[in-house]
DRENPA-3360 file (N, C-alpha, C; in nm, 2 decimals, always signed):
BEGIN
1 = XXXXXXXX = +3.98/-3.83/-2.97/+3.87/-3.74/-2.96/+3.76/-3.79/-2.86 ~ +3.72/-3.90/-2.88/+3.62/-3.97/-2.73/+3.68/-3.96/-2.65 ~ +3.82/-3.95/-2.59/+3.86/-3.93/-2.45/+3.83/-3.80/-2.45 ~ +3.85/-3.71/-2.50/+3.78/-3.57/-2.45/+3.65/-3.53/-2.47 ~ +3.58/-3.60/-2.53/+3.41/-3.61/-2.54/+3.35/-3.66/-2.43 ~ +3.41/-3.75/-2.34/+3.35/-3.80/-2.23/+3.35/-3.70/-2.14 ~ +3.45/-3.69/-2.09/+3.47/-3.62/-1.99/+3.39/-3.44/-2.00 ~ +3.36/-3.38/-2.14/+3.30/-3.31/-2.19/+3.12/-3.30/-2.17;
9 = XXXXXXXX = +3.10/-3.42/-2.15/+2.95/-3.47/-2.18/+2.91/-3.47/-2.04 ~ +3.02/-3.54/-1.94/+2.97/-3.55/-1.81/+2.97/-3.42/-1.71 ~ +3.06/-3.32/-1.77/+3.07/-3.17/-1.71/+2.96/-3.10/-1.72 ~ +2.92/-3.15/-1.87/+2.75/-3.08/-1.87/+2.66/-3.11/-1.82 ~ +2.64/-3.24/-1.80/+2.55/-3.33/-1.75/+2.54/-3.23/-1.59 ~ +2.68/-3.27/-1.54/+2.68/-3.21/-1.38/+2.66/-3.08/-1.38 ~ +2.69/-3.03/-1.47/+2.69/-2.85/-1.45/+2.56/-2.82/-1.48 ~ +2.48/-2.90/-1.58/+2.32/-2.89/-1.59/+2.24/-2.91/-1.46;
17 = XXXXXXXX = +2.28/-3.01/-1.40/+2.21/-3.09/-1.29/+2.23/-3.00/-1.15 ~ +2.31/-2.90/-1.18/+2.38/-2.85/-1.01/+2.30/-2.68/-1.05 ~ +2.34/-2.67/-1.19/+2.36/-2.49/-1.18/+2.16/-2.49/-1.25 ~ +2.13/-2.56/-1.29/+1.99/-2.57/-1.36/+1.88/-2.67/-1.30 ~ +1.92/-2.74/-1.21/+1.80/-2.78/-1.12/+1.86/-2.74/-0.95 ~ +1.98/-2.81/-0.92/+1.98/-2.81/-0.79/+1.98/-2.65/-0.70 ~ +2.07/-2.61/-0.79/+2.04/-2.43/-0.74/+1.92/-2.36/-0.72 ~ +1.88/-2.36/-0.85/+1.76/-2.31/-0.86/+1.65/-2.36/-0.72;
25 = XXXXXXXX = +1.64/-2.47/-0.73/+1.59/-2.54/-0.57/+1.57/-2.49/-0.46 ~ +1.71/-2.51/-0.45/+1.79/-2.45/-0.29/+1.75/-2.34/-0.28 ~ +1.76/-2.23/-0.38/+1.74/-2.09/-0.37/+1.64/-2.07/-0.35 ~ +1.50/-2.08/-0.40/+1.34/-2.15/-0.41/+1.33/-2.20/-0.28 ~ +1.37/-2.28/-0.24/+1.36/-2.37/-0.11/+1.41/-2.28/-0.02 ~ +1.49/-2.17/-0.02/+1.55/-2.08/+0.14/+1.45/-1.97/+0.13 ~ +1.39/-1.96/-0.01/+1.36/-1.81/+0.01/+1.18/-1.84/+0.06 ~ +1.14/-2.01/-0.01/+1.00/-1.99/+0.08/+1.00/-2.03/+0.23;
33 = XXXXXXXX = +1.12/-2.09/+0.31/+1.15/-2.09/+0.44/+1.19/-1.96/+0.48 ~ +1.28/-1.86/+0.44/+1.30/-1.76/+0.55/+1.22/-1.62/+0.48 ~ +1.10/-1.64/+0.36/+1.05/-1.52/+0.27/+0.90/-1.57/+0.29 ~ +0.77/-1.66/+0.33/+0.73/-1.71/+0.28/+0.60/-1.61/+0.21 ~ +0.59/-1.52/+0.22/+0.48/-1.42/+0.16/+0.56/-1.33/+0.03 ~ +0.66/-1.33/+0.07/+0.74/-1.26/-0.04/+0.75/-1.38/-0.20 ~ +0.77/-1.47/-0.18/+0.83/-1.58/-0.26/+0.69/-1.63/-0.31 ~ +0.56/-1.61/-0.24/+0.45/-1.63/-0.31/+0.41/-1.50/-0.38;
41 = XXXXXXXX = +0.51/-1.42/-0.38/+0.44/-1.30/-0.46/+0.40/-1.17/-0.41 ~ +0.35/-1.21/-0.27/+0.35/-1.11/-0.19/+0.18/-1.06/-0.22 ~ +0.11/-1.18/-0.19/-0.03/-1.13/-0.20/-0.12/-1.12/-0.12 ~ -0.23/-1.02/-0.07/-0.31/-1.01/-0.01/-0.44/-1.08/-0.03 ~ -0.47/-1.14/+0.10/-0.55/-1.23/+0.09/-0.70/-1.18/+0.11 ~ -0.78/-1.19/+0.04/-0.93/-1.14/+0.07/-1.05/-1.30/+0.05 ~ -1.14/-1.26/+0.10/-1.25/-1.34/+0.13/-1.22/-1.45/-0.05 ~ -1.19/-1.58/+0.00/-1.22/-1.67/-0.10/-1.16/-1.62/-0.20;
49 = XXXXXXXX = -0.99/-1.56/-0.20/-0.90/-1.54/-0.31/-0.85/-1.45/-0.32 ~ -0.79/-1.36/-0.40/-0.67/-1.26/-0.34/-0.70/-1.11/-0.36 ~ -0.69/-1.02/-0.34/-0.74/-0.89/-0.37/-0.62/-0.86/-0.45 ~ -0.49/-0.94/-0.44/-0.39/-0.86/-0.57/-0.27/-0.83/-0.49 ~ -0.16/-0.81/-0.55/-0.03/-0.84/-0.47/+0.04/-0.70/-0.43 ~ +0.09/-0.67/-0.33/+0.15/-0.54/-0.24/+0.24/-0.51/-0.38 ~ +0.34/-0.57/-0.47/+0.40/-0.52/-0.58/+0.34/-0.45/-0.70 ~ +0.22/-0.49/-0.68/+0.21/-0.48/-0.85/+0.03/-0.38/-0.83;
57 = XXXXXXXX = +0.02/-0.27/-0.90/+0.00/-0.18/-0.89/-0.16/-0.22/-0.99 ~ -0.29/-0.19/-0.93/-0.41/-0.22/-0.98/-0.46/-0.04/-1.01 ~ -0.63/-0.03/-1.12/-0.64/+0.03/-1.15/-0.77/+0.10/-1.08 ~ -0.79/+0.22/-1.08/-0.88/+0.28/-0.95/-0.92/+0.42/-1.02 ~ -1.06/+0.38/-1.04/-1.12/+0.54/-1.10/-1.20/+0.60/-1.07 ~ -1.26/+0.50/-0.91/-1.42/+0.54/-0.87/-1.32/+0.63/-0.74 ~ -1.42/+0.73/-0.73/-1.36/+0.84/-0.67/-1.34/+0.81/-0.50 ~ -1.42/+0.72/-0.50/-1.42/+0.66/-0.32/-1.26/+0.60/-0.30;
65 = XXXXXXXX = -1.20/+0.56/-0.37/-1.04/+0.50/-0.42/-0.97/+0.62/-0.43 ~ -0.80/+0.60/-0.37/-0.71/+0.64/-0.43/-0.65/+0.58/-0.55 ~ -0.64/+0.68/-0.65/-0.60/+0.60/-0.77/-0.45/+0.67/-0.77 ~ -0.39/+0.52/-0.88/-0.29/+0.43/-0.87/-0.22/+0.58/-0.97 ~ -0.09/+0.57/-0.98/+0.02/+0.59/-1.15/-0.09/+0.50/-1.24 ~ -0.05/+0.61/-1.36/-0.08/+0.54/-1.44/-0.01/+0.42/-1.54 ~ -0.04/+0.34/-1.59/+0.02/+0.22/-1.66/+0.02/+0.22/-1.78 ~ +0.13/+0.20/-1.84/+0.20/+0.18/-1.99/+0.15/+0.04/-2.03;
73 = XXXXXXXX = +0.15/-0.07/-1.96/+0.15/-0.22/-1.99/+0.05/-0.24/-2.10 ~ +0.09/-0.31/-2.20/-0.03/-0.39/-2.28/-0.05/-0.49/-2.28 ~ -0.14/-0.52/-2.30/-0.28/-0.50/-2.38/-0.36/-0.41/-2.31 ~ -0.36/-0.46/-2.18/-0.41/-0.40/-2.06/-0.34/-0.31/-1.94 ~ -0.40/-0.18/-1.90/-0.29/-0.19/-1.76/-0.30/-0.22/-1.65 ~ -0.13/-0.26/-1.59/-0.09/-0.30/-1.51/-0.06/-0.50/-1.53 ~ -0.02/-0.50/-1.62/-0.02/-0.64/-1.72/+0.10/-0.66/-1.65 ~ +0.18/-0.75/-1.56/+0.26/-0.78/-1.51/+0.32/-0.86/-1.62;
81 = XXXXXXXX = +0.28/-0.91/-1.69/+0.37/-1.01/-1.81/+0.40/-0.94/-1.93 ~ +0.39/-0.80/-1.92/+0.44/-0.71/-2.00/+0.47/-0.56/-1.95 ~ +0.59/-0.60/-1.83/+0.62/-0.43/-1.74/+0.71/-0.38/-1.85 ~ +0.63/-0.21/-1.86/+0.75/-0.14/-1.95/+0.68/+0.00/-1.94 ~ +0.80/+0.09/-1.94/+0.73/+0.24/-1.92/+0.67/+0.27/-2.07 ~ +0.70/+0.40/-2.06/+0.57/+0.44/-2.22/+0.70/+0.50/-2.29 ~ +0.80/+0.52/-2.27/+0.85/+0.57/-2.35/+0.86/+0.66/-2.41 ~ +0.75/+0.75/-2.41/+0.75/+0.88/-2.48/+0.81/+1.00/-2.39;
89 = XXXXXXXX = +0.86/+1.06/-2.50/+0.94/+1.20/-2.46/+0.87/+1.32/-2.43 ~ +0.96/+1.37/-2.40/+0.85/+1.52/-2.26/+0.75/+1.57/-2.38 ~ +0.84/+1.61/-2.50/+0.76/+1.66/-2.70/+0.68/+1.57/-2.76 ~ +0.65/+1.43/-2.68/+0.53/+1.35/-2.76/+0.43/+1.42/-2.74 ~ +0.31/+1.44/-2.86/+0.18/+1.48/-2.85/+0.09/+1.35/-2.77 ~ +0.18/+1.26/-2.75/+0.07/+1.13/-2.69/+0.03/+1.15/-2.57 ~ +0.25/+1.16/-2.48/+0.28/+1.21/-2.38/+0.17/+1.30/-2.33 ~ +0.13/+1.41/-2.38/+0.10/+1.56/-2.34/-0.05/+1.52/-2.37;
97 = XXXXXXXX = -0.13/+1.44/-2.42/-0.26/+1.38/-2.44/-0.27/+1.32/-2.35 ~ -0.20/+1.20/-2.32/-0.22/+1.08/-2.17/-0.23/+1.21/-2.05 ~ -0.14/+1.27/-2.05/-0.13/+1.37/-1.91/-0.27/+1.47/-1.92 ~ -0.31/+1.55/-2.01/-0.42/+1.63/-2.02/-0.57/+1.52/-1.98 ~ -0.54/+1.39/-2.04/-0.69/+1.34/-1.99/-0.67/+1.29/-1.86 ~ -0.58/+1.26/-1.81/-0.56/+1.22/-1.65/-0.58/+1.36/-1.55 ~ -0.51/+1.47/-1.58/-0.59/+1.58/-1.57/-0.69/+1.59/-1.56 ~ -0.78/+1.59/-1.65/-0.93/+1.61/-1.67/-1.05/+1.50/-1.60;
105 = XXXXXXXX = -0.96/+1.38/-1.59/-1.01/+1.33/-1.50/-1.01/+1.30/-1.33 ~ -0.88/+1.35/-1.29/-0.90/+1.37/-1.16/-0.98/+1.51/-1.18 ~ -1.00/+1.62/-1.22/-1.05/+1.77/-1.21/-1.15/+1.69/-1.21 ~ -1.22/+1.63/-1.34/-1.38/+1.61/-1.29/-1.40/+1.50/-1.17 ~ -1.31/+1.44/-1.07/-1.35/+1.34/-0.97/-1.38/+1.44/-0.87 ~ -1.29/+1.54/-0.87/-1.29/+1.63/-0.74/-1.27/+1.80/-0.82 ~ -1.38/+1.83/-0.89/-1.38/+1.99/-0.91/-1.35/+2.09/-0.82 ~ -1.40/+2.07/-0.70/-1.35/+2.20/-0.62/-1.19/+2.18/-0.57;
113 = XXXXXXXX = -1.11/+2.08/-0.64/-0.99/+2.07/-0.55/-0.87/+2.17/-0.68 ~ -0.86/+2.25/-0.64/-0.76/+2.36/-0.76/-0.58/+2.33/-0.73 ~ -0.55/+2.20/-0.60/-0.43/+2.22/-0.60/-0.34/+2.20/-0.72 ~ -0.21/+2.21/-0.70/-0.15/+2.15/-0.84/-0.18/+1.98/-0.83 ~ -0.18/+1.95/-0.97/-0.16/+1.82/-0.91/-0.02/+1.74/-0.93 ~ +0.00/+1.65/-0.85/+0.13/+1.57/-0.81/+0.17/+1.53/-0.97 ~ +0.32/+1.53/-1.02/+0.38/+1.46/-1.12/+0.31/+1.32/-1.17 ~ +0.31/+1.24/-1.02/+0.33/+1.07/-1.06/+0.16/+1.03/-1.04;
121 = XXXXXXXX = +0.09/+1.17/-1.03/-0.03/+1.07/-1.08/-0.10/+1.11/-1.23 ~ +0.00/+1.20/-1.31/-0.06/+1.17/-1.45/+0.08/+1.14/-1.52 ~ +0.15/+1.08/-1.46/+0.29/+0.97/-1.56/+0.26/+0.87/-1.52 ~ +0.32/+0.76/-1.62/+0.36/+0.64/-1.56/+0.50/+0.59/-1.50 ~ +0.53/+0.47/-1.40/+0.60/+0.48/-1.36/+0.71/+0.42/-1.48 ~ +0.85/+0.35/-1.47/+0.94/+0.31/-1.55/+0.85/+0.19/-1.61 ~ +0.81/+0.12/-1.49/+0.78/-0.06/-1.49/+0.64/-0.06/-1.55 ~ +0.56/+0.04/-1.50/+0.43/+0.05/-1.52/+0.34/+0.01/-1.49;
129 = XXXXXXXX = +0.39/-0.06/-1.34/+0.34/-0.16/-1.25/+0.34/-0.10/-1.12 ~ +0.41/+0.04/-1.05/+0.38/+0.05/-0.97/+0.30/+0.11/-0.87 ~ +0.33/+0.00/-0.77/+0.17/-0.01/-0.66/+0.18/+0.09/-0.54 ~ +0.28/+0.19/-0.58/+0.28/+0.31/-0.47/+0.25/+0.45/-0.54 ~ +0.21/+0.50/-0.43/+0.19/+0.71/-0.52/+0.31/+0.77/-0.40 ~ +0.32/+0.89/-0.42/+0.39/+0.97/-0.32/+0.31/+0.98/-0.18 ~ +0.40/+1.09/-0.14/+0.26/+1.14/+0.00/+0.18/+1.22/-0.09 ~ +0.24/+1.32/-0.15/+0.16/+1.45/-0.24/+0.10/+1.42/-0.29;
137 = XXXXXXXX = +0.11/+1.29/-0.39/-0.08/+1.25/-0.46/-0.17/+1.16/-0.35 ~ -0.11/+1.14/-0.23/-0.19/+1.11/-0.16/-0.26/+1.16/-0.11 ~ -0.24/+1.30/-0.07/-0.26/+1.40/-0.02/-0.37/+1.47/-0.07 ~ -0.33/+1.49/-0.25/-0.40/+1.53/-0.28/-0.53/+1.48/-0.30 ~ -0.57/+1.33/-0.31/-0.71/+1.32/-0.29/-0.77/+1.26/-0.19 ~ -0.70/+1.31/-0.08/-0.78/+1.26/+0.06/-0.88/+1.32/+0.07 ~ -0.94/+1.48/+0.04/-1.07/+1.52/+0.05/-1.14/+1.45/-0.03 ~ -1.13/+1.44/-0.14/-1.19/+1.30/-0.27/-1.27/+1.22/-0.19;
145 = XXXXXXXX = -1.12/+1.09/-0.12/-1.20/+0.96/-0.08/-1.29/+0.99/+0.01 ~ -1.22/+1.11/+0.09/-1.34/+1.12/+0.24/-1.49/+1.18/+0.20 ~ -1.48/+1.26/+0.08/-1.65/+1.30/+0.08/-1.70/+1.18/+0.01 ~ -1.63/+1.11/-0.10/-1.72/+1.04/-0.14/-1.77/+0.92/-0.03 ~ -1.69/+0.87/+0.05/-1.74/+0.76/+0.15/-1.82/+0.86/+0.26 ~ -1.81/+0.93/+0.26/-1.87/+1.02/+0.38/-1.83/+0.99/+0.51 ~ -1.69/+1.01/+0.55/-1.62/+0.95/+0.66/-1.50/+1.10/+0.67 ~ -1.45/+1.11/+0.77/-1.38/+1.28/+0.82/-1.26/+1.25/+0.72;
153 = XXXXXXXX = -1.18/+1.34/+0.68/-1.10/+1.32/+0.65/-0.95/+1.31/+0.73 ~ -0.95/+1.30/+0.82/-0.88/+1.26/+0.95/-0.87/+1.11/+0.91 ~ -0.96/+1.04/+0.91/-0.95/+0.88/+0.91/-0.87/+0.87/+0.82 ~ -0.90/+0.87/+0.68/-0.85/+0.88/+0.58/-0.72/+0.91/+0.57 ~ -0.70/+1.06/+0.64/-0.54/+1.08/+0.64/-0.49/+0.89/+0.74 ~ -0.57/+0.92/+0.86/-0.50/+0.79/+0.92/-0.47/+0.67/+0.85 ~ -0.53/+0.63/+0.74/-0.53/+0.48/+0.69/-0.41/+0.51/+0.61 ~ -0.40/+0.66/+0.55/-0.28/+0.65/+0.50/-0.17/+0.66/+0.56;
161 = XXXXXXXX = -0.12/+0.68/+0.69/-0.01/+0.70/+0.73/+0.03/+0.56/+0.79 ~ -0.08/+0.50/+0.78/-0.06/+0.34/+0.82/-0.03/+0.25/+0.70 ~ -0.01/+0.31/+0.63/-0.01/+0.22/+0.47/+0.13/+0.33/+0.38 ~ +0.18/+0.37/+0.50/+0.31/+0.45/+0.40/+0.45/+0.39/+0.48 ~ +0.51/+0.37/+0.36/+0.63/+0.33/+0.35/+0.76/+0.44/+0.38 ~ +0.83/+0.45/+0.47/+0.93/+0.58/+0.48/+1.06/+0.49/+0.41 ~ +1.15/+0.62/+0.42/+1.29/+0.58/+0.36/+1.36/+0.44/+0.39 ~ +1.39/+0.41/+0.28/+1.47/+0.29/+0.31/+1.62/+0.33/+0.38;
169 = XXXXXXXX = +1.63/+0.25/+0.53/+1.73/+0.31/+0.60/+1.73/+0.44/+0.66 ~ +1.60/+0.46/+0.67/+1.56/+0.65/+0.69/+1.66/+0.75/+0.61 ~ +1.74/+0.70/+0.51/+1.79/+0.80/+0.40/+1.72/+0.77/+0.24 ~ +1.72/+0.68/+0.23/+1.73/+0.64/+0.06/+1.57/+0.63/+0.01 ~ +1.56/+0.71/-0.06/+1.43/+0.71/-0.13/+1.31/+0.80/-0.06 ~ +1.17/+0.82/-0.10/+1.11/+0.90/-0.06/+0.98/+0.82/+0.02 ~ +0.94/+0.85/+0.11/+0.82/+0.83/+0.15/+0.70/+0.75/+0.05 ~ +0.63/+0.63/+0.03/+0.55/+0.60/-0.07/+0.43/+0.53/+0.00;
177 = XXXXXXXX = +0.28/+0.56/-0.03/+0.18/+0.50/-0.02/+0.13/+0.39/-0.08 ~ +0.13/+0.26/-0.08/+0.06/+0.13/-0.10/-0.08/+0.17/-0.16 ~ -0.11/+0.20/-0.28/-0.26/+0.23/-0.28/-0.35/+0.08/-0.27 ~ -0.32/-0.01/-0.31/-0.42/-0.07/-0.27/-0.42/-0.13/-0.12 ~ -0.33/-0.14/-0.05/-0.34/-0.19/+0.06/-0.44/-0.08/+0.16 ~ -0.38/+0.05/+0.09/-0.49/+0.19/+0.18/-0.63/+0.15/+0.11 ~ -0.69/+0.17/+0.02/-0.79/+0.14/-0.06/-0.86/+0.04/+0.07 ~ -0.79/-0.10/+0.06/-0.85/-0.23/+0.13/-0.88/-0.20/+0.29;
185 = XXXXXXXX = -0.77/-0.08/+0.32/-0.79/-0.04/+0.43/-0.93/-0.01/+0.51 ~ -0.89/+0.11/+0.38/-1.04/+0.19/+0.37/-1.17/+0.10/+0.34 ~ -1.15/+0.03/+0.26/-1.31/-0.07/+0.30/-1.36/-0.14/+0.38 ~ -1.21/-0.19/+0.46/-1.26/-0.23/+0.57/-1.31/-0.15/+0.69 ~ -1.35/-0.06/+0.68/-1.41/+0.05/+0.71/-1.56/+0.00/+0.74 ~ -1.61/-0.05/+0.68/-1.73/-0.06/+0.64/-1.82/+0.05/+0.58 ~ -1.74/+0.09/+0.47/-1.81/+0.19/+0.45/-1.89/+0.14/+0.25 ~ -2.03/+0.20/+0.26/-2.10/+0.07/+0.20/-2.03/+0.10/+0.02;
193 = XX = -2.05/+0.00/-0.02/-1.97/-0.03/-0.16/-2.09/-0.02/-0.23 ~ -2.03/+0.03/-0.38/-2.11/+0.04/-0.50/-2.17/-0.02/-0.59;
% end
């Protein structure tokens, strides 16, 4: 039985050492040589620390901002150490509560705006984390950001078409806006903060 315990002990040993440190390494090691913004996370850098990572989706309620999907994550949203959708079915009364006060509060950010409003900015997404809207909720509150900053809404449309992502491969998937990279856009604007 020791002859086949040895040779047992030493497979793990090496299979520990190759598949559980050396891999892991190597893969870590190519991806911060040929990734190196990606593999840190992918974050934007602001004055003395980070404004928050191009993946992961922050929260925005002052009307001068495009705001985000909404987030399922607890404790808090957009809690990256707890991505998960909400779960609830089209027949939840929670469902149909989260959506009526997201409602009510874009209606009261921008009252005169009567369009419909877009699906994905009163759901949340699967992850609950994410850091894009469509064009159409972008759309929809470009008159928003521009009266509240008092800038044309031309500009506005501009920062967003600079800050949108088209199809992957120009077939797969839809058009999506970065809101906070537009947001950071837009303030660097100079347009004065609150």
């Amino acid at each position: 039985m020791l002859a086949q315990l040895k040779p047992a002990a030493v497979m793990l040993l090496a299979l520990t050492l190759i598949t559980g440190l050396g891999y892991p390494w190597a893969v870590t090691g190519l991806a911060h040589l040929l990734f190196p913004n990606e593999a840190a996370g992918s974050l934007i850098p602001k004055e003395g620390g980070w404004a928050g990572s191009r993946l992961i989706g922050q929260p925005f309620d002052d009307p001068r901002y495009f705001w985000s999907r909404l987030s399922a994550t607890a404790p808090a949203p957009y809690n990256a150490a707890s991505s998960t959708g909400s779960n609830l079915g089209p027949l939840n009364p929670a469902l149909k509560d989260a959506v009526k006060a997201r409602v009510d509060a874009l209606r009261a950010a921008d009252p005169g705006n009567d369009a419909p409003i877009p699906v994905d900015l009163v759901t949340a997404s699967g992850s609950g984390l994410d850091p894009h809207i469509s064009m159409a909720a972008a759309e929809y509150q470009v008159a928003r950001v521009a009266k509240a900053r008092g800038i044309a809404e031309a500009v506005v449309r501009s920062k967003v078409a600079e800050h949108t992502a088209l199809r992957t491969f120009g077939v797969m998937g839809e058009p999506t806006v970065n809101v906070l990279e537009v947001n950071l856009a837009l303030d660097a604007l100079g347009t004065p903060a609150r």
